[in-house]
N, C-alpha and C positions, 0 to 999 in steps of 0.2 A: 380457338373456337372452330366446332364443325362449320365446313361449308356446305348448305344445305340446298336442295332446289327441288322445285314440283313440277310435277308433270301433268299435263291433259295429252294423253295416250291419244293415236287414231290406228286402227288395225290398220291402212291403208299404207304405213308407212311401213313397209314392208324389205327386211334387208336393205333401204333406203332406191329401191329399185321403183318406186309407183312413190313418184316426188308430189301427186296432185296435192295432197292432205298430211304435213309431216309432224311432226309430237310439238303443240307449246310448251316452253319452259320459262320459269319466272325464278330470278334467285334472288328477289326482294328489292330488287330494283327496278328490272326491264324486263319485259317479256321477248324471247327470240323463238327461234325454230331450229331444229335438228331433224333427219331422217332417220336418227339411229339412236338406241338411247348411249350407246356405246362412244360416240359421238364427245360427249360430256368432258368436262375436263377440270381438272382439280376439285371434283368434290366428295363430299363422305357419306353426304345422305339423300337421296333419291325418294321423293313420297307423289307413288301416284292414285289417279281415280279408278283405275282399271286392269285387268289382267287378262291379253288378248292371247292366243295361243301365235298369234304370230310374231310375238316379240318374247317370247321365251328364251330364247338364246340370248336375245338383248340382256333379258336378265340377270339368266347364270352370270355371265359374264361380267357385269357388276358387282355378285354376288362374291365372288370367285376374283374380284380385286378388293376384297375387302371393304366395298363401299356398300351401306348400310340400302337396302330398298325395303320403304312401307309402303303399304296397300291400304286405300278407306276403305275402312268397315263395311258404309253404308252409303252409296251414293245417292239416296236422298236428301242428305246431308247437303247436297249441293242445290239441288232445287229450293230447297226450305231456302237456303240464305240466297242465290237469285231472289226469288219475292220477298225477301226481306230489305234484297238492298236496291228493290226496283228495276232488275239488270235482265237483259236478254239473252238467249242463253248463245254462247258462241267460245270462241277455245281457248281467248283471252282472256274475257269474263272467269271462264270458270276456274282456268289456272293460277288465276290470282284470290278468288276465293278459297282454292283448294289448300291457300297458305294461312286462312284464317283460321283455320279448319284444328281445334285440340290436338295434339299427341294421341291421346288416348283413343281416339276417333280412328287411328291404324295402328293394324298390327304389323310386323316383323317377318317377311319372307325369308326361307328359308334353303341353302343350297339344296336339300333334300329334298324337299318338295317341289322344286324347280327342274330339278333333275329323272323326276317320277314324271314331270307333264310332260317334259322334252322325250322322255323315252315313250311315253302313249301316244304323243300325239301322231305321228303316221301312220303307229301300227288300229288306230280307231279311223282315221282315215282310210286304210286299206280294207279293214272290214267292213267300211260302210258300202265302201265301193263296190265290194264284192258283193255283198246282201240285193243292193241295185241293179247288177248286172245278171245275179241269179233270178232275182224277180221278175225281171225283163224277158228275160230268156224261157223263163216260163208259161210267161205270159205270150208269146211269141206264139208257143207250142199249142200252148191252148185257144186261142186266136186261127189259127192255120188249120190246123187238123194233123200238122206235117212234124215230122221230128226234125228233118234237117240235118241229121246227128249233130243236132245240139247238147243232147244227152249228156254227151260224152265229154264237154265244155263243161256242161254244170257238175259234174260229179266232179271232177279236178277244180274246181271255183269251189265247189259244197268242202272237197279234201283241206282245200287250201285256208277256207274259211273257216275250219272248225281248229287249223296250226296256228291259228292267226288268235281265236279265241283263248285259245290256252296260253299263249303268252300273254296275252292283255291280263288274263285271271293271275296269272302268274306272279306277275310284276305288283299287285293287289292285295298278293295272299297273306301277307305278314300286317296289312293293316288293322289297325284296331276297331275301326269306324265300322270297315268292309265286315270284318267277320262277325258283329255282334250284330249287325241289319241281317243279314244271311243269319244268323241261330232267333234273331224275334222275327223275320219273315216265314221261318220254318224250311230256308231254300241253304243245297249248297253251296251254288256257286253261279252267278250272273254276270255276264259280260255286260248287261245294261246298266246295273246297279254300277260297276264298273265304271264305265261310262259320265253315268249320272256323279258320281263324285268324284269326278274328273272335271267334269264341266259348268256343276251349277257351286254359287257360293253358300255355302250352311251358314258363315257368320251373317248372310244378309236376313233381314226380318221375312217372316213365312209371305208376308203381301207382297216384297219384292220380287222372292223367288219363283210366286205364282205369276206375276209381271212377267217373268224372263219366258217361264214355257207356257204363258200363251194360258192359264188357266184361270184370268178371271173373265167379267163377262163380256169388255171391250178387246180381249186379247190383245194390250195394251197397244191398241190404236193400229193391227195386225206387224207390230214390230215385236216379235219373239224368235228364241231359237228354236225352229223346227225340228231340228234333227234330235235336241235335246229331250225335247219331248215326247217323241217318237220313240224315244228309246225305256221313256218313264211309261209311255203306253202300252211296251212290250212289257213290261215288268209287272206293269196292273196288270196285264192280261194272262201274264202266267203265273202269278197268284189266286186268279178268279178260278183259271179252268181248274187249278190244283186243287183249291179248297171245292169245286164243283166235286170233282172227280176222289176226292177223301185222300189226296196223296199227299197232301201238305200241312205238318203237324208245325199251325200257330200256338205261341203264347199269347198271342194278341187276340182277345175276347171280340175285337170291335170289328176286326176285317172279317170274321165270321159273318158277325150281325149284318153288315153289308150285301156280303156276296148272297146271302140267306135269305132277306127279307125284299131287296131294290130289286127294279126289273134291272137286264143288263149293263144299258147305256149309262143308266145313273149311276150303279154301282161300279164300272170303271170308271166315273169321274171322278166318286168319291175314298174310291181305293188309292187313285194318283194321291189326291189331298193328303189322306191319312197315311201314303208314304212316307211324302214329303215333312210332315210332321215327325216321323219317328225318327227321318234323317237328322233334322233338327235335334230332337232331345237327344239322340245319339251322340252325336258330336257335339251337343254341349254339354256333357255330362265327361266325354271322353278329354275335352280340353280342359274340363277343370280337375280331371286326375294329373293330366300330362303339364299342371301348371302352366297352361296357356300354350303351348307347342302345338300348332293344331296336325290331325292327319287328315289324311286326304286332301277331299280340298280344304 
């Protein structure tokens, strides 16, 4: 019989180096702690709530012994049974709920796709970095009056950031998900979009994924990814200027109607939305060819 265990993931627990906050794990018995998922010992199956870029390698590395790791679907799943079984929410609680929790309720990570975040994740790091330091550095210039020969900074930053782009599309290019959003966008090629299904989950329902960037009307209590969203905002916004400017040949009837008829601020909210949406049917339309294999994220 598989030996099985769950996990309540904390990104803090990092390389096992930042001991403040380290993963619960429950194997049907007892709840303990680990730093590392790697840590683990005689088991076959691994189901956690969550997938942090910082425990990626954790991952593989399970992956890659042969030991089984699912992902919940849906982490509302866990709140719903919190108030169902009257419990507050904390790492024990939810670790031992997360074992009450259907099979079918996660899906099956895969060495591939563990292997694709492992190879994104510095080179999106590096170009964010860079974006920041060129915006800064502009903004410097503009501020001062003075060049500083900074100039000369940003164009090697702007070189490097455009080498930097091209690998990130690169590594993307053969996805399924990626190039059918790029031919119903009308665009070739996005480093955000990129990005964007790198980091947000498509199996999670459209309300959650609006929870994660920050786009409904409590911006879910100001706890979203910033930076995820920043990057969905670059991508509404060059759609909008595109279809402004006639250089972006949609199949999609409705982001017209948008950009056409709303003043600007509302129609980049509702260009994100209607992204977000197509990311969706996208990728579920592409997992149920793929027999449930999902790409991207």
């Amino acid at each position: 019989m598989a030996k099985t265990v769950f996990v309540d993931k904390s990104p803090t627990a990092i390389n096992g180096k930042r001991r403040r906050k380290p993963h619960y794990v429950y194997d049907g018995e007892r709840v303990f702690q680990v730093n590392k998922l790697t840590r683990l010992k005689n088991i076959d199956e691994v189901f956690i709530d969550t997938l942090f870029p910082e425990i990626y390698e954790e991952v593989l590395e399970l992956l890659k012994r042969d030991i089984k790791v699912y992902l919940l679907k849906d982490t509302g799943i866990l709140k719903k049974l919190r108030i169902e079984n009257n419990l507050e929410k904390s790492d024990e609680n939810d670790v031992i709920l997360l074992s009450k929790i259907p099979r079918d309720c996660f899906r099956l990570l895969t060495i591939q796709e563990i292997e694709k975040r492992v190879e994104l994740e510095p080179l999106i790091n590096k170009y964010e970095l860079l974006s920041k330091r060129i915006k800064t550095l502009k903004q410097w210039i503009k501020n001062d009056g003075y060049d500083y020969r900074l100039r000369d900074s940003i164009r090697l930053m702007e070189k490097d950031k455009r080498d930097v782009v091209k690998r990130i599309i690169k590594s993307f290019s053969d996805d399924v998900v990626y190039k059918e959003v790029c031919r119903v966008l009308g665009i070739k090629d996005s480093v955000d979009l990129v990005i964007l299904l790198n980091k947000i989950r498509l199996d999670l329902p459209l309300h959650c994924i609006k929870d994660y960037l920050g786009l409904t009307n409590n911006k879910n209590n100001g706890k979203y990814d910033r930076r995820a969203r920043e990057h969905l905002s670059q991508l509404a916004n060059a759609i909008y200027v595109g279809i402004k400017r006639g250089v972006v040949k949609l199949s999609y009837k409705d982001l017209i109607d948008i950009v056409t008829t709303e003043p600007k601020k509302k129609a980049l909210y509702k260009l994100q939305v209607e992204i977000l949406k197509i990311l969706k049917k996208i990728w579920k339309a592409t997992n149920n060819q793929t027999n449930g294999k999902p790409t991207g994220r």
